[in-house]
N, CA, C and O of each residue as an XYZ file, in Angstrom:
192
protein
N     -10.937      9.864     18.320
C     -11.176      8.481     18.597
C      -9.963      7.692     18.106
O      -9.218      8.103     17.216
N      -9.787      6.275     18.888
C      -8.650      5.421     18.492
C      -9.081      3.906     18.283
O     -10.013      3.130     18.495
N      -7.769      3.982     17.715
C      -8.248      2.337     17.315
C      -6.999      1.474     17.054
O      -6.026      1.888     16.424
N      -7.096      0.309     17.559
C      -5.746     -0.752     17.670
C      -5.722     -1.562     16.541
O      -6.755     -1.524     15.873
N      -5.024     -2.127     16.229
C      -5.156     -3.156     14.756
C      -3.423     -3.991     14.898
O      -2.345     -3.400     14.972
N      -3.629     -5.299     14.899
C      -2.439     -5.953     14.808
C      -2.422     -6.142     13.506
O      -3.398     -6.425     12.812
N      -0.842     -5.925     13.000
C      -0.638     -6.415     11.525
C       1.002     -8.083     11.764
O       2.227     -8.044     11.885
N      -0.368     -9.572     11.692
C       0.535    -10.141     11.568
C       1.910    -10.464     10.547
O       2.219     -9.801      9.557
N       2.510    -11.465     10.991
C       3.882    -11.713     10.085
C       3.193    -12.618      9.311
O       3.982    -13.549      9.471
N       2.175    -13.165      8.459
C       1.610    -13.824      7.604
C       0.785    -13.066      6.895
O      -0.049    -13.575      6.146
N       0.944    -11.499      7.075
C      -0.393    -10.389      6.593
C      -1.155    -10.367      6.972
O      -1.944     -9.687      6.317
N      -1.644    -10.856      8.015
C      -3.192    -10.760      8.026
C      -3.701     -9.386      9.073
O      -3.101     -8.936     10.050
N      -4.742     -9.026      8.596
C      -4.637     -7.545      9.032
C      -4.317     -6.328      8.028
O      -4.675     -5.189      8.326
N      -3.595     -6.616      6.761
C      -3.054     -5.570      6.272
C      -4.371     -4.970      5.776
O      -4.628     -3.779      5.950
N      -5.266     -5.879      5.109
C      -6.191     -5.425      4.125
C      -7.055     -4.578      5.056
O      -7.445     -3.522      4.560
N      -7.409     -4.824      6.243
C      -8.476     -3.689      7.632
C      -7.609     -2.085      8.079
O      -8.155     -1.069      8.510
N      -5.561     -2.380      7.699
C      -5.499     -1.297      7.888
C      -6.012     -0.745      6.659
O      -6.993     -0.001      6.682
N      -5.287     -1.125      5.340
C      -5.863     -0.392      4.065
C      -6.974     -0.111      3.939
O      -6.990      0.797      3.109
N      -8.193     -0.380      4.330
C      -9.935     -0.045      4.618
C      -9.797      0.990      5.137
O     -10.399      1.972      4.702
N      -8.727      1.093      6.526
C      -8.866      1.958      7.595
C      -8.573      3.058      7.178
O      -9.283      4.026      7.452
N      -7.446      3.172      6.409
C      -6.402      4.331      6.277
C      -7.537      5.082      5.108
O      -7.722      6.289      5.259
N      -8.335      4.321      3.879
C      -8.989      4.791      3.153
C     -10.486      5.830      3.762
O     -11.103      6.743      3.214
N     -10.633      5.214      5.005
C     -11.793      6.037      5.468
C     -11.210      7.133      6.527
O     -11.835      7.379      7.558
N     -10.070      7.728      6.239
C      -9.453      8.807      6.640
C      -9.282      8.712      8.212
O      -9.601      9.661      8.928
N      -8.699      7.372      8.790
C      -7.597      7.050      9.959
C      -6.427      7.123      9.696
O      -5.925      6.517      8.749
N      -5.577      8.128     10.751
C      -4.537      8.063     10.412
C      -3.580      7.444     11.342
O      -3.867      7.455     12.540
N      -2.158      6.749     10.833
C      -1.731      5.866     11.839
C      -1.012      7.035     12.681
O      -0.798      8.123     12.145
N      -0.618      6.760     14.109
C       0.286      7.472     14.802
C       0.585      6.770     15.486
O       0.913      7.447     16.460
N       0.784      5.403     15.803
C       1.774      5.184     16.607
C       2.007      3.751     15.893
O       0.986      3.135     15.585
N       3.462      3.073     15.558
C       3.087      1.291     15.299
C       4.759      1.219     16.386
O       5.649      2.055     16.543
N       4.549     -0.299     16.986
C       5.126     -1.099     17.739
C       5.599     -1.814     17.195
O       4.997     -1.883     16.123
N       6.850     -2.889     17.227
C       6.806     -4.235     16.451
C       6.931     -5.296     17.712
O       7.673     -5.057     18.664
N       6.600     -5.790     17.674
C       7.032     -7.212     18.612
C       7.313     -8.767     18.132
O       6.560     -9.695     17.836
N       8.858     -8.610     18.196
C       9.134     -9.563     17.728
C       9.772    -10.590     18.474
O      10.852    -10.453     19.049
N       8.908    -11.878     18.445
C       9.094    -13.066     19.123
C       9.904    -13.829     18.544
O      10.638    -13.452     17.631
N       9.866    -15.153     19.066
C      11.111    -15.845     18.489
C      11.082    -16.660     17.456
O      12.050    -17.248     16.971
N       9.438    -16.725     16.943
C       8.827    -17.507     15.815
C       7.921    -16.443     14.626
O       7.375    -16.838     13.597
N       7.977    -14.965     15.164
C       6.971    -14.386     14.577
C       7.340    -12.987     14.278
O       8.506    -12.897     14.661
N       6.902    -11.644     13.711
C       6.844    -10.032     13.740
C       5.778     -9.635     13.790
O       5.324     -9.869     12.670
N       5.034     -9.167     14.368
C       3.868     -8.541     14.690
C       3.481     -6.927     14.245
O       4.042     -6.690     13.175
N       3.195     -6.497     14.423
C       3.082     -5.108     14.566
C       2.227     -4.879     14.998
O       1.345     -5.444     14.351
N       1.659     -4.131     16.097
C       0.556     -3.520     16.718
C       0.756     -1.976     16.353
O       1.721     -1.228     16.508
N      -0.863     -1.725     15.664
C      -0.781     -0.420     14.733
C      -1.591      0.374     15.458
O      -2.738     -0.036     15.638
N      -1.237      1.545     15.977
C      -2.560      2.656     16.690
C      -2.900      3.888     15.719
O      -2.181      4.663     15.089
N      -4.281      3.751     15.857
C      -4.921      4.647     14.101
C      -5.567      6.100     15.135
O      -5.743      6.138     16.353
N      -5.756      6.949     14.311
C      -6.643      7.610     14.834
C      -7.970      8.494     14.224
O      -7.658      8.733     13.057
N      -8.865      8.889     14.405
C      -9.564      9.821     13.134
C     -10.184     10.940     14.357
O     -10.692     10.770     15.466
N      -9.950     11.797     13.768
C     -11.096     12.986     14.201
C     -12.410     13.627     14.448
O     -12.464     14.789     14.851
């Protein structure tokens, strides 16, 4: 199973990956997208 999670440029998001990663998701894929006001990261998790 998968799962998407944006990690904005103000943090928000970090604390749902750290939840995530603790209930044994693991990341495999992150993106960054960076606009002209912002950094994003779009994070793809996965668990077994």
């Amino acid at each position: 199973m998968q799962k998407a999670l944006i990690i904005q440029s103000n943090g928000s998001g970090k604390h749902d990956l750290e939840d995530l990663l603790r209930d044994g998701w693991q990341v495999v894929s992150i993106t960054a997208n960076n606009g002209s006001s912002y950094n994003d990261f779009l994070v793809i998790l996965q668990k077994d």
